[in-house]
BAZA-559818 format. One record per atom (N, C-alpha, C, O): y, z, x. Coordinates in steps of 0.1 Angstrom, whole numbers, plus 5000, padded with zeros to 4 digits. Atoms other than C-alpha are relative to their C-alpha. Example, Ala and Ser with C-alpha at 12.3 -4.5 7.8 and 13.67 -1.06 7.14 Angstrom:
BEGIN
498850005009;495550785123;501250005009;501250075019;498950004991;498950715137;501150084992;502250094997;
//
This chain:
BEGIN
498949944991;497630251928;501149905002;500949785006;498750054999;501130141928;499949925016;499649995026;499650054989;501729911956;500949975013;500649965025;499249974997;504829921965;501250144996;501250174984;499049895004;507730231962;501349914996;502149924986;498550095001;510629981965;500449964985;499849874979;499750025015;512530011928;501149945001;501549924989;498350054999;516229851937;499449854989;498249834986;500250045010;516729571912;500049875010;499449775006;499850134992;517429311943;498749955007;498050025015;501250084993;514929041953;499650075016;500650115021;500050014984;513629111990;500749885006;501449905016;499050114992;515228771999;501250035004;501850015014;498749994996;518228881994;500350125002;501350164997;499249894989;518629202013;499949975010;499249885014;499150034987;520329222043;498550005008;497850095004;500949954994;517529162070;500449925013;501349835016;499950024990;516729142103;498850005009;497850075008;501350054997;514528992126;499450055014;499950035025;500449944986;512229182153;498549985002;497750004993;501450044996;509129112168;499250154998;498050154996;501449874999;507529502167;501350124991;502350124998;500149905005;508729772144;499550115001;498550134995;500849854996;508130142157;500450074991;501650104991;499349865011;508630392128;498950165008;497850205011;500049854995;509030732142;500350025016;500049955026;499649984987;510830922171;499350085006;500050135015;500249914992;508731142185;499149915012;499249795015;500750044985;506331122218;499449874997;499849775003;500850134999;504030862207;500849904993;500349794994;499050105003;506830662191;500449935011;499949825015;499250024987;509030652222;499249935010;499449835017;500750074990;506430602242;499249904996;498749875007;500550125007;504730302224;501449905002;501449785007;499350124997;507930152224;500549965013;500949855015;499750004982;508630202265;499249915002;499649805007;501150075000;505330042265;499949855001;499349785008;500250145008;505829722248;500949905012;502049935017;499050134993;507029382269;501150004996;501250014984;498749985003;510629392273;500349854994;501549824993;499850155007;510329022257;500349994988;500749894981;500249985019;509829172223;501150055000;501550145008;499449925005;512429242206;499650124989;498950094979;500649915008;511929592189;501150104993;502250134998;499049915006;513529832164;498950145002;497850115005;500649875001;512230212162;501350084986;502550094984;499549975014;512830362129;499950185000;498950245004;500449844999;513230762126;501350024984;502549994982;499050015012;514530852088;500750185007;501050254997;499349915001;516131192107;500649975016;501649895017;499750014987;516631212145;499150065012;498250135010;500849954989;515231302180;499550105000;498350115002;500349865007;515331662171;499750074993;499950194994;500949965008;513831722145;498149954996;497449984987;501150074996;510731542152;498850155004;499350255009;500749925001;507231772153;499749995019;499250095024;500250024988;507131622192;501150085005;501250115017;499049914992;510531832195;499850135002;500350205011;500349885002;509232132187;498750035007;498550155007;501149974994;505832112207;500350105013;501050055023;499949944993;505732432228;498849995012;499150005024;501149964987;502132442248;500249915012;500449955023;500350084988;501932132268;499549915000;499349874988;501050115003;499731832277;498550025007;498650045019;501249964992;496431892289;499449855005;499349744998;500750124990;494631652316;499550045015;499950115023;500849944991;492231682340;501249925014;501449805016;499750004994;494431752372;500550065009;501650085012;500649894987;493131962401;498449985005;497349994999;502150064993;489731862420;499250124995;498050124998;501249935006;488332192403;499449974984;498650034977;500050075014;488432012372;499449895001;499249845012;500950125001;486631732359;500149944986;500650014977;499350075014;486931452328;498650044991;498450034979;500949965007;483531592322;500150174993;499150194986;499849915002;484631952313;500850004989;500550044978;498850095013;487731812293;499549984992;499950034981;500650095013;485431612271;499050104995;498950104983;500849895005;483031902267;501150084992;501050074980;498849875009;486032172254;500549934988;500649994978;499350035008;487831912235;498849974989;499349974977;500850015007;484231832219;499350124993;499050124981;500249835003;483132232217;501149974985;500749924974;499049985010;486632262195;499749914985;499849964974;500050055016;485931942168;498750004997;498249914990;501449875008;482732172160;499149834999;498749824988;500750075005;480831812163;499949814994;499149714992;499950125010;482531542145;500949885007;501049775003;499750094988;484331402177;499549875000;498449845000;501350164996;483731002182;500049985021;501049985029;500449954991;482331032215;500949935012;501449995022;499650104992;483730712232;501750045001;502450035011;498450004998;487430802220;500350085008;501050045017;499749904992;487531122236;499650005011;499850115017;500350044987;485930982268;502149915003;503049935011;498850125002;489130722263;501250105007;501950085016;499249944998;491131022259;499950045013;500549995022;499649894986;490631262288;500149915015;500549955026;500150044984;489930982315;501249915004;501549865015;498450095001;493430782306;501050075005;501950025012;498749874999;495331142308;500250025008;501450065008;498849994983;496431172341;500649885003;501849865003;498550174995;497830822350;501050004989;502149974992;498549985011;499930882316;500950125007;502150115008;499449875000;500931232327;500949945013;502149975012;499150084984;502331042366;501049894995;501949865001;499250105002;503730782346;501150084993;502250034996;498549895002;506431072329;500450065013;501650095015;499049944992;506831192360;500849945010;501549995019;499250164993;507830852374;501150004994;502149975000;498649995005;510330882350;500350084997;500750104985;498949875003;511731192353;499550064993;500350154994;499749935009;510531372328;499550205007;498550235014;499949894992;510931762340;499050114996;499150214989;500749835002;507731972345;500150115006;501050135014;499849874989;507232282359;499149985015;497949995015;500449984988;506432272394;499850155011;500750235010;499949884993;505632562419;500749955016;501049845020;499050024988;507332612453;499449885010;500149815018;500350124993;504732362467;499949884994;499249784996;500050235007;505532032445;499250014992;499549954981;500950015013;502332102425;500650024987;501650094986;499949965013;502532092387;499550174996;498450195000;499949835003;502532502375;498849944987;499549874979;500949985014;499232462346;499750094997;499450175006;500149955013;498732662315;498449994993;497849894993;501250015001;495432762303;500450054981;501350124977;499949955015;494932782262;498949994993;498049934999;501250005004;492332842235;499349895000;499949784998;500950084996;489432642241;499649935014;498649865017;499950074984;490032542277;499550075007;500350165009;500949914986;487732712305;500749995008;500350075016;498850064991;490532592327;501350014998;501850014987;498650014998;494032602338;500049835002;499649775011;500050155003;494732212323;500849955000;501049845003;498750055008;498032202310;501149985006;501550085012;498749984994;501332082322;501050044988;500850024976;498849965007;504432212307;501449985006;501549985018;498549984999;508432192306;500750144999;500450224990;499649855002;510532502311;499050064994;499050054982;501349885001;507632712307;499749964982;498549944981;500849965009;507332682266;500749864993;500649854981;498650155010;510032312257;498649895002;498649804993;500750154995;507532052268;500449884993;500949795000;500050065009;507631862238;502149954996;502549854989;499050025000;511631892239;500549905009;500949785007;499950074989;512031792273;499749845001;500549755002;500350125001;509931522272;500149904988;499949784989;499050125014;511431372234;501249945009;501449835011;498550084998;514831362251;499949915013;500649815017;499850134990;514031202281;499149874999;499249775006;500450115007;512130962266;501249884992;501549764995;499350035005;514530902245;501549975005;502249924996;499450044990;517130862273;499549835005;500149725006;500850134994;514730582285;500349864989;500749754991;499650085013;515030422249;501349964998;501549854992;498250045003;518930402248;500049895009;500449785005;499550084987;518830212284;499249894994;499349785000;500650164995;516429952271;500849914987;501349934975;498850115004;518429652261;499449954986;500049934975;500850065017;515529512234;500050074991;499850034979;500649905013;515129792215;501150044997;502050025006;499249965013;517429932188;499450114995;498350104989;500349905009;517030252175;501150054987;502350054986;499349975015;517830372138;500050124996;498850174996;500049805004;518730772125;499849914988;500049804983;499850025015;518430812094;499749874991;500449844981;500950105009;516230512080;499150014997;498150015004;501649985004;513630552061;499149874994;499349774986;501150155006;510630312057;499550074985;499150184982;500450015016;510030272020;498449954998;497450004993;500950105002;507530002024;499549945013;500349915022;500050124991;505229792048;499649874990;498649884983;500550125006;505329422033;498849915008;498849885019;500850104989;502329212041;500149924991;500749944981;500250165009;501328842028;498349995002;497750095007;501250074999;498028672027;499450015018;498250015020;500350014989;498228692069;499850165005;499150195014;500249904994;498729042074;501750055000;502649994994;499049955000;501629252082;501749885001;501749825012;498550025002;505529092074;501150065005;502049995010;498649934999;508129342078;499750124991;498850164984;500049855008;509129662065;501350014990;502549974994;498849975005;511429752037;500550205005;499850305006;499649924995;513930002047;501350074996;502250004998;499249935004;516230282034;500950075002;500950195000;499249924993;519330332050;501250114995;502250084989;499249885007;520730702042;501249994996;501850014985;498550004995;524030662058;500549924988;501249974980;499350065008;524830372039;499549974985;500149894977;500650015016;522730392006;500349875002;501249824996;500550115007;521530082008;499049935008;499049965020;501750024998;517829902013;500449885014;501649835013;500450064992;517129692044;498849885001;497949914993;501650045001;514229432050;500449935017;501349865022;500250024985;513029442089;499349914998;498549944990;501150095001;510929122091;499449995014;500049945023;500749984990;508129182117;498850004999;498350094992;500950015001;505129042123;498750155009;497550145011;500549894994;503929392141;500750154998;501750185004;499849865003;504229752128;499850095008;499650025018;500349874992;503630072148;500250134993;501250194993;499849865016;503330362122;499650135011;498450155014;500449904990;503630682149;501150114990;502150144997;499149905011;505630942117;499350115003;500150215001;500949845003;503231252121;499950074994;500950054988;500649965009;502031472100;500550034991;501649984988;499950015013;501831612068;500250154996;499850194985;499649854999;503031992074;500550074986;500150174980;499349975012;505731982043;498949994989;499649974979;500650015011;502831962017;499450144999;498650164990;500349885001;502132322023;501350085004;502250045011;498949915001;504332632020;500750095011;501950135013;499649984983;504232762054;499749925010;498549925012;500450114989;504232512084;501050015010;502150045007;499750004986;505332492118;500849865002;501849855010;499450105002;506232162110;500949954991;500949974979;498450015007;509732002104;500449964983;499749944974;499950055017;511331902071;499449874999;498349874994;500950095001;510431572073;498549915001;498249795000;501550034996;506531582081;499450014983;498950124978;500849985013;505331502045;499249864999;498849834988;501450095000;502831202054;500749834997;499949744995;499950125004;504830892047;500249875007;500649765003;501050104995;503630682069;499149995004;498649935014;501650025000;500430732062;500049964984;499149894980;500450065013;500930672024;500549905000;500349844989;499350125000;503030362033;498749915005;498549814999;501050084991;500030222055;498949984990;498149894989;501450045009;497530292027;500249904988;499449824984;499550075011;499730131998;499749875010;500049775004;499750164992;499429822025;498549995006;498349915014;501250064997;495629832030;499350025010;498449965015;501249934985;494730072058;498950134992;499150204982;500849885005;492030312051;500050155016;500350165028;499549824994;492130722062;498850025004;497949955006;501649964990;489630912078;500250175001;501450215002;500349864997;488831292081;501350074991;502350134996;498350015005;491631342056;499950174996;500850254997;499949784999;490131732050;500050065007;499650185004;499949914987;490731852083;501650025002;502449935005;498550005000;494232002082;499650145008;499050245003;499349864993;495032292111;501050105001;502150065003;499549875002;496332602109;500150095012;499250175016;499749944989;497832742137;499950174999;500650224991;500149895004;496733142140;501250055004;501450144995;498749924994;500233272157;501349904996;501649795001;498750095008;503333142137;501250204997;501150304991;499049865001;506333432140;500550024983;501149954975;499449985014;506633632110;501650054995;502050154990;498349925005;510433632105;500549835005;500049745010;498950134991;513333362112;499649864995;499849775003;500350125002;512033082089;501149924997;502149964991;499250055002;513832782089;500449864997;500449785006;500650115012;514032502063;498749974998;498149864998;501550045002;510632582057;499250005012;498050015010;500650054989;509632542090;499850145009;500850155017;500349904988;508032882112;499849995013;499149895016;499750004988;508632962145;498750015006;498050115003;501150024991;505632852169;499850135005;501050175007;500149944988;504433132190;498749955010;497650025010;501250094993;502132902215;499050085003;499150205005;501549934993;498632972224;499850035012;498950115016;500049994988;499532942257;500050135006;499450175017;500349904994;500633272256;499050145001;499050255007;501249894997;497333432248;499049935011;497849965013;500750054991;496433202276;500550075015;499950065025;499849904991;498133452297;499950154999;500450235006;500649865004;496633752281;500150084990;499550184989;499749885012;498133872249;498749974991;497949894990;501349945006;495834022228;500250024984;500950114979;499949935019;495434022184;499850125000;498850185003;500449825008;495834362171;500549974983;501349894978;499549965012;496034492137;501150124998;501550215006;498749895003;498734702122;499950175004;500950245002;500349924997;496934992135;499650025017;498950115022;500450034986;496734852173;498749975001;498449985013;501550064996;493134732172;500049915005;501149875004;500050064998;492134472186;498849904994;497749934997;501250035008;489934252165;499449855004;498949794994;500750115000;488633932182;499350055006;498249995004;501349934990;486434132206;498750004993;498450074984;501449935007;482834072198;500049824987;498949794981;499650085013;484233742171;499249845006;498449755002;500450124988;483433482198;499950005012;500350105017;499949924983;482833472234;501349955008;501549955020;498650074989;486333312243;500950134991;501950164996;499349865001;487733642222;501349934990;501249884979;498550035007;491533572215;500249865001;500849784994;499950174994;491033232232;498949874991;498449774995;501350075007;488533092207;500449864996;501449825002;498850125008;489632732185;500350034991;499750094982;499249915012;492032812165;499349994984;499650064975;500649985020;489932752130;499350114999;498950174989;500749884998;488233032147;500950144996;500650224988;499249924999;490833252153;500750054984;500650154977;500049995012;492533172120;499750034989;500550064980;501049915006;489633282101;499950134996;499950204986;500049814998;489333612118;501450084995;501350184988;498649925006;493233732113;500049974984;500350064977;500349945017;492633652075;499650084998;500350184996;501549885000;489333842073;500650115004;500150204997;499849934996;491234082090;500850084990;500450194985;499449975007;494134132070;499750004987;500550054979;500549985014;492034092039;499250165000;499050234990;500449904995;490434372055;501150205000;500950324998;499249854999;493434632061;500649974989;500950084983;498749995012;495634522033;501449925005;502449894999;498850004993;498034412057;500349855000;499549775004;499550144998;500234082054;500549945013;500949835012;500150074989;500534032091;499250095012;499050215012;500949934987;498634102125;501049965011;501949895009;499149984989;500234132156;499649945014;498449955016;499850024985;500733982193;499850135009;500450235004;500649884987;499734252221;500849905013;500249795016;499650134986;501934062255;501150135008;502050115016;499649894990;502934452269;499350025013;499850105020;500250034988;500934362299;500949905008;501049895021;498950084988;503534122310;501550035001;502050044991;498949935002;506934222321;500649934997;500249824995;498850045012;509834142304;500449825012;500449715007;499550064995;510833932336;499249845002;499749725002;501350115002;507333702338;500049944988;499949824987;500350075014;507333662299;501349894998;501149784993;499150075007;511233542296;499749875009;499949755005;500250164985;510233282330;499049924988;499449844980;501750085006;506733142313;500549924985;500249814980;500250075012;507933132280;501850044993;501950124984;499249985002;511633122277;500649974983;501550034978;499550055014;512232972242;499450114988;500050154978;500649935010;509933182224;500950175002;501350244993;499249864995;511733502243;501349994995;501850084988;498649985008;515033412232;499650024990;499950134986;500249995016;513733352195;499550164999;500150244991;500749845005;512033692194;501350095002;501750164993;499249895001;514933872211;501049984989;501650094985;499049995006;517433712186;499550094986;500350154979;500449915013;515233882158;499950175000;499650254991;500549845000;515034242177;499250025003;499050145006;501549994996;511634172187;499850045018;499549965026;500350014987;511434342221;498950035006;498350145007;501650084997;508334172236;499450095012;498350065016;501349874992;507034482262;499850094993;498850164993;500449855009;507834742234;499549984988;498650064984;500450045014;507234582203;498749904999;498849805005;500850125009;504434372189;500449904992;501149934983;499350085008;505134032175;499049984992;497849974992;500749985014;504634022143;499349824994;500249764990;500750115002;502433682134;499050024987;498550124982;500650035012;500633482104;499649885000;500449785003;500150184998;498833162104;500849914991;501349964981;499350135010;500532822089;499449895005;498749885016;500750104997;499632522087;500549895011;501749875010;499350024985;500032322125;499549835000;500449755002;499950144994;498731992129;498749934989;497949994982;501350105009;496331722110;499449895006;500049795008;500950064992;493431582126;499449884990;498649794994;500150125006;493131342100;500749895000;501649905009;498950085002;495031012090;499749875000;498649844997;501050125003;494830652092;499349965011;499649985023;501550024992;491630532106;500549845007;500749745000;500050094989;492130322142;498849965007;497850035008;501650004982;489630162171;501350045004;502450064999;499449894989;490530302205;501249915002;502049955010;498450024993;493730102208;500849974986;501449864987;499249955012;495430172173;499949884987;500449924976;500250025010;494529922151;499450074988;498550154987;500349965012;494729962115;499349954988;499549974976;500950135011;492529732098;500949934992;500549914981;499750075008;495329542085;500649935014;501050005024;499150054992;496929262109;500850025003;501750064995;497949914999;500029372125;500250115002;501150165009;499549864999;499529712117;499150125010;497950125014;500949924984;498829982145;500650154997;501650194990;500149825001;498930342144;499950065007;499050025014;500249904987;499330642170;500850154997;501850174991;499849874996;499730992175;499450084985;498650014979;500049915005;499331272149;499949934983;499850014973;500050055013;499331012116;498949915003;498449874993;501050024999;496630852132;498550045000;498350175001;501149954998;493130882134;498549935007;497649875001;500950044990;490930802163;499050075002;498150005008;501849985002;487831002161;500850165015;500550285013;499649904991;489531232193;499650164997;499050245003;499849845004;490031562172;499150034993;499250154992;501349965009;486731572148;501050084994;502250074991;499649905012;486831882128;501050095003;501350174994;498949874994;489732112149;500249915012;499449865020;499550064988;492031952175;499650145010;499250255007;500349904989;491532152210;501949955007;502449845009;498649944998;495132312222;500349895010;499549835017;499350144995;497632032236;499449915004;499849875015;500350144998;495631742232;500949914992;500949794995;499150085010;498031602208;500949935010;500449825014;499550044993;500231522230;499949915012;500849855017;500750084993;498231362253;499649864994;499849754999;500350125009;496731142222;501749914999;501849794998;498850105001;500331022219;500449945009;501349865005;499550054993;500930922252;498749825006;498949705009;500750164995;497230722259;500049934988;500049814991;500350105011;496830582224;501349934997;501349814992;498750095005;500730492219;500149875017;500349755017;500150124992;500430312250;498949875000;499149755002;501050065007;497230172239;500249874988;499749754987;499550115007;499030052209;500949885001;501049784994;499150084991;501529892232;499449895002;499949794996;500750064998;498929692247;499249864995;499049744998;500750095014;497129562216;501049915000;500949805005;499050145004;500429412204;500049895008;499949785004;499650154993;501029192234;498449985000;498349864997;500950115000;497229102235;499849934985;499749814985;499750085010;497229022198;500749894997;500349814989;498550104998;500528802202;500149954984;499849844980;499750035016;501428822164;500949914996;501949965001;499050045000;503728592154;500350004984;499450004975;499950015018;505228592118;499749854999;500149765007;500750075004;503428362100;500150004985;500250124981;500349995010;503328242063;501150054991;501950114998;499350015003;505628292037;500450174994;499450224989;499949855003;507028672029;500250004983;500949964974;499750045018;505928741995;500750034992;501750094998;498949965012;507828801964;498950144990;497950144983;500349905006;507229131950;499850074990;500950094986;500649985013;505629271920;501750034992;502750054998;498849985008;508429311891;500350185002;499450275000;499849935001;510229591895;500150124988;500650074978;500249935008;509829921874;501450034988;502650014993;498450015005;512729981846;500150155005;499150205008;500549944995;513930281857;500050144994;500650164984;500349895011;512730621847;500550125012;499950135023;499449934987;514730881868;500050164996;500450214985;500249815005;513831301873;501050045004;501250025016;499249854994;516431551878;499450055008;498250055010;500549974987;516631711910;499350114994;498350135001;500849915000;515232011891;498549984997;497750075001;501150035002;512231861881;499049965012;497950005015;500550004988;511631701914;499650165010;498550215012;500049894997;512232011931;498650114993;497850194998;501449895008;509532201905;498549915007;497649975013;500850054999;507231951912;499049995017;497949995020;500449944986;507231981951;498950135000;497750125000;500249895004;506832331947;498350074991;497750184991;501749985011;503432281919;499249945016;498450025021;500650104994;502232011947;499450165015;498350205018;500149904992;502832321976;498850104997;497950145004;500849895009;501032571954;498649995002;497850075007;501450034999;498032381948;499249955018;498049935021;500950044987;497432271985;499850135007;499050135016;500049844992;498032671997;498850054994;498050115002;500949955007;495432751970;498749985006;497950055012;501350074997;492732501974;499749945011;498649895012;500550074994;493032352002;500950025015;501549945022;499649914987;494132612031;498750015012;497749945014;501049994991;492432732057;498450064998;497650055007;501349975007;489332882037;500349954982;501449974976;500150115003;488532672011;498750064988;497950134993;500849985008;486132711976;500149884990;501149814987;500150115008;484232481954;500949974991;501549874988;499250035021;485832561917;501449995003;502149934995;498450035000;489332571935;500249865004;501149794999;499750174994;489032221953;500149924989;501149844988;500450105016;487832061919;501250054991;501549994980;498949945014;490532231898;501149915009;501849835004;498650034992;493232141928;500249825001;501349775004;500450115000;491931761929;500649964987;501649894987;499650025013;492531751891;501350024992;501649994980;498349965005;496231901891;500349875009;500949785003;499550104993;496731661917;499749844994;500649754997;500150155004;495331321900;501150024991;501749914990;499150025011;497931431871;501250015010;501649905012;498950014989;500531471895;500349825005;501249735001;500050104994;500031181913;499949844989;500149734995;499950065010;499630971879;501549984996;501949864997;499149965001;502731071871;501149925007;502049865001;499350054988;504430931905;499849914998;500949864996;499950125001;503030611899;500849914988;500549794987;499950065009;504830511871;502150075000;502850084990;499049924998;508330681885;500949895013;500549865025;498950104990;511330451902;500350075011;500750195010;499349924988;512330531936;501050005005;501049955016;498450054997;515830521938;500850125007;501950155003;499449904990;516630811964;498650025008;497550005003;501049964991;514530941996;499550104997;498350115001;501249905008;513531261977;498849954986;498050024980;500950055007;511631071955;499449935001;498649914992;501050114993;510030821974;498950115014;497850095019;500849914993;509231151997;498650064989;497550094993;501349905009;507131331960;499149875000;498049904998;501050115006;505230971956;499450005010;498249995009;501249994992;504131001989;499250115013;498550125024;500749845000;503231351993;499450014993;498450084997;501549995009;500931321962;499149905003;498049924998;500950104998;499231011975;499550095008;498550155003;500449964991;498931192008;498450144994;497250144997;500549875008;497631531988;498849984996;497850025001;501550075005;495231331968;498849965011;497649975011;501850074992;493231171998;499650135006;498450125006;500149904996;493231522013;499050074993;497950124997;500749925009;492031691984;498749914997;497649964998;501350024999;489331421977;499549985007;498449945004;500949964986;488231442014;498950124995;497750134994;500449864998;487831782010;498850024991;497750074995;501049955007;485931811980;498849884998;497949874990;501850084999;483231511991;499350045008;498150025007;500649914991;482531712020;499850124997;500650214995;501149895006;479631932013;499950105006;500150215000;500049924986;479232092046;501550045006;502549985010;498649904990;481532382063;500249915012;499249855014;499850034989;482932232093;501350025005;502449975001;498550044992;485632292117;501450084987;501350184980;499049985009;488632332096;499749964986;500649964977;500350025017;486932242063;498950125003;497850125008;501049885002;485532562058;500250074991;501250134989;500049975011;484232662028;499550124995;498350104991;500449895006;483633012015;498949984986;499350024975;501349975012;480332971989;500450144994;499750194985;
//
C-alpha cells in the first residue's frame, strides 16, 4: 500500500509551512468541539477542505441524547444504546459514553448554544427509535446539528490560538520514527500544497456516505481521513457496519445528498405505510415503527420487494399542520417546497445510507495507536455503536470523546521531536481524464450499492471485494495532482477495508446482515 498521496515534484522542506502544536482536521461538532477543548497555550489550526455548512454535523436533524430527567437513568441509556449494537458494543465505552453526556450537554448551554426549552426553562426532549424514553435535546425543533456547528463555530473565530482553514485539504499525515510530524496540505483556493508541522493530529472528517449512490451525507463524506490515518499506521475496526437510515425523502436530491426525514418524527407518531396505506411494522418488532433502524430498513425493503413499489410512505396526519411545522420546522419547509402537504399527503421515503459505526480503532480517549494521532466523532471507532448506532448518539460521541481527545493531548504533552522525514520518491506522473475519474467513481458506487448495502450476500461480497482490489490497484500507482483524485485513492482504500470487513464476517449482525 502506497504510503503517501502527495505527488507535487517539491521536497516537503521546501513548502511553505507552518508551525502548530495540534492539528484538528474537520469542522463539524467533534472537530469544533475538540478544538474549544484544548489549552489555550497550544497553538492550533483546524482544517475543513469545504466549510461549516456543509459538514454531516450541519445537517444533523434529531438531536443529542443524554440521560436528563430523574425518570431516566445512565442505566437505561446503556441498555437501549446496547439493545440497538445487536451485541457488539464495548461495554466500558458506552458506560463512558452515556455517564459523560449530560455535563457535555450543560457545557453547550454554558455557551449559548440554542435548545428548545418549554415555558418552564426545562429543555423540550424528543423521543426516537430505540429509546424507551423521552432523551433527546434538540435546536429549533429539527436544526440541532446546525445550530450547534455555527455556534461552535462562533466560539472558534473568538479564540485567538486557533486558526481556522476552508477549503484545505489534508493530503497526508507525515510521521518519523517518533510518531506523528505534521500534515501535508492542499490549499484549493490557491492550488498550492502546504506542510503543517505538528507534533499532534486530531482526525474528526466523518464518514464515508459519498461511496454509495444514495446518502444523507454531504459531498465531501468520502472517508479521507480515515484512509489518511491508515496510510500513517492506525488500524480500523468494525469497518462492515455501514447504516442506512429507513426515512430519507424521496424527491429534492441534492449533490447527491437526500433530504433527512428524522426519526424523531416517528418518535411523535407517524406511522410506515405502503403504497396502498398499510401499515407494515405492526407485528415486525415490539417497538413497531420505533424499532433500530437496521430493523426498520430491512422491513421497508422486504416490503417494497413485496408490492413492487419503489417507495413506502410517512403516515404524520395525526398531527396538525400547526404542531408538525413547530416540532419540525425544517423538514416542513422542505416537504412544502416539493408540494408535499404533510396532513393530506404521505411523504414519500426510501432508505440511504446514514452514518458509519465503523472507522479508526481508539481507547476511550481517542487515541490511534500511532503517537500524536487521535481520532473522534463519526471517523472514529470506539466500541460505542457495535453493530447499529442507537438514534442521536452520534452527536453525543462527538461531544464526550472530542473532548476526551482534548484531554489526551495536553496529558500526552507531545512535543515535535526528531527529524521530519524525507519522503519516498515521487511518482512520474500518470494523469486520468475527468471522464475516467468520474466513470470510475461511479463503478466504485455501483459495487458498494450491490454488495455491500443494507442486505448483503456471500457470492456478491466476494465478486465486490475483487472489483475493488482491481480498482484500488489501479489508485496505487496513479499521481495525485488535484483533490478529485486524491478523493478516488481514498474512497477505494476506504471501500476495500469495508468490503474485506464484510466478507470476514461470517455471522448476520446488526447492519452486516446477510441474506443466505
Amino acid at each position: 500500500m502506497r504510503r503517501y498521496l502527495y505527488s507535487d515534484p517539491t521536497p516537503l522542506e521546501d513548502l511553505p509551512t507552518e508551525q502548530f502544536d495540534v492539528v484538528v482536521v474537520g469542522s463539524g461538532v467533534a472537530g469544533l468541539y475538540a478544538a474549544l477543548q484544548l489549552d489555550e497555550t497550544y497553538k492550533v489550526a483546524v482544517l475543513t477542505k469545504s466549510d461549516l455548512q456543509t459538514s454531516s454535523s450541519w445537517q444533523a436533524q434529531g438531536g443529542i441524547a443524554a440521560v436528563l430527567t430523574e425518570e431516566d437513568d445512565f442505566r437505561l441509556h446503556m441498555e437501549d444504546t446496547m439493545t440497538a449494537g445487536a451485541g457488539l458494543c464495548k461495554e466500558e465505552a458506552v458506560r463512558v459514553l452515556v455517564e459523560e453526556g449530560p455535563e457535555n450537554i450543560h457545557t453547550l448551554e454554558e455557551w449559548s448554544v440554542p435548545f428548545d426549552y418549554n415555558e418552564s426553562g426545562r429543555l423540550i426532549l424528543g423521543r426516537e427509535g430505540g429509546h424507551r424514553l423521552r432523551r433527546i435535546a434538540h435546536c429549533d425543533g429539527d436544526a440541532t446539528g446546525r445550530e450547534t456547528t455555527k455556534r461552535l463555530g462562533q466560539l472558534i473565530t473568538a479564540k485567538p490560538n486557533v486558526t481556522p482553514y476552508f477549503r484545505h485539504l489534508m493530503m497526508d499525515i507525515v510521521t518519523n520514527e517518533s510518531g506523528v510530524c505534521g500534515v501535508i496540505v492542499y490549499d484549493e483556493a490557491a492550488r498550492r500544497y502546504l506542510y503543517f508541522a505538528a507534533p499532534n493530529v486530531i482526525v474528526a472528517t466523518g464518514g464515508i456516505g459519498q461511496l454509495y449512490t444514495h446518502t444523507t451525507n454531504p459531498r465531501g463524506a468520502v472517508g479521507d481521513g480515515m484512509a489518511c490515518a491508515i496510510r500513517a499506521g492506525a488500524e480500523v475496526e468494525n469497518m462492515e457496519m455501514v447504516q442506512f437510515h429507513p426515512t430519507t425523502l424521496m424527491a429534492g436530491e441534492t449533490e447527491g445528498r437526500l433530504f433527512l426525514i428524522s426519526e424523531a418524527v416517528r418518535g411523535e407518531g407517524a406511522v410506515l405505510r405502503n403504497g396502498r396505506g398499510e401499515a407494515f411494522m405492526q407485528g415486525k418488532h415490539p417497538m413497531a415503527d420505533l424499532a433500530p433502524r437496521d430493523i426498520v430498513t430491512r422491513n421497508i425493503l422486504k416490503e417494497l420487494r413485496r408490492t413492487g413499489e419503489d417507495r413506502a410512505y410517512l403516515d404524520c396526519s395525526h398531527m396538525t399542520a400547526e404542531f408538525f411545522s413547530h416540532r419540525f420546522p425544517n423538514i416542513s419547509r422542505r416537504c412544502l417546497e416539493l408540494g408535499i402537504e404533510l396532513t393530506g399527503d404521505f411523504i414519500p421515503i426510501h432508505p440511504a445510507q446514514h452514518y458509519f459505526m465503523g472507522g479508526i480503532k481508539t481507547d476511550l480517549d481517542g487515541r490511534a495507536g500511532v503517537p500524536g494521532l487521535y481520532a473522534c466523532g463519526e471517523v472514529s471507532c470506539t466500541g460505542v455503536h457495535g453493530a447499529n448506532r442507537l438514534a442521536s448518539n452520534s452527536m453525543l460521541e462527538c461531544l464526550v470523546f472530542g473532548r476526551r481527545c482534548a484531554r489526551a493531548v495536553a496529558k500526552d504533552a507531545r512535543k515535535q521531536s526528531g527529524a521530519t522525514p524525507a519522503l519516498p520518491e515521487r511518482r512520474a506522473p500518470v494523469r486520468l481524464s475527468q471522464e475516467e475519474k468520474r466513470s470510475d467513481r461511479k463503478k466504485l458506487r455501483r459495487i458498494m450499492n450491490h454488495a455491500f448495502g443494507p442486505v448483503r450476500r456471500r457470492g456478491e461480497m466476494q465478486y465486490g471485494l475483487k472489483e475493488l482490489c482491481t480498482l484500488m490497484e489501479k489508485y496505487e500507482s496513479v499521481s495525485c495532482e488535484d483533490e478529485s483524485c486524491a478523493e478516488l485513492c481514498n474512497m477505494t482504500r476506504v471501500a476495500f477495508e469495508i468490503a474485506r470487513a464484510a466478507e470476514a464476517r461470517k455471522e448476520s449482525v446488526g447492519a452486516h446482515y446477510v441474506e443466505e
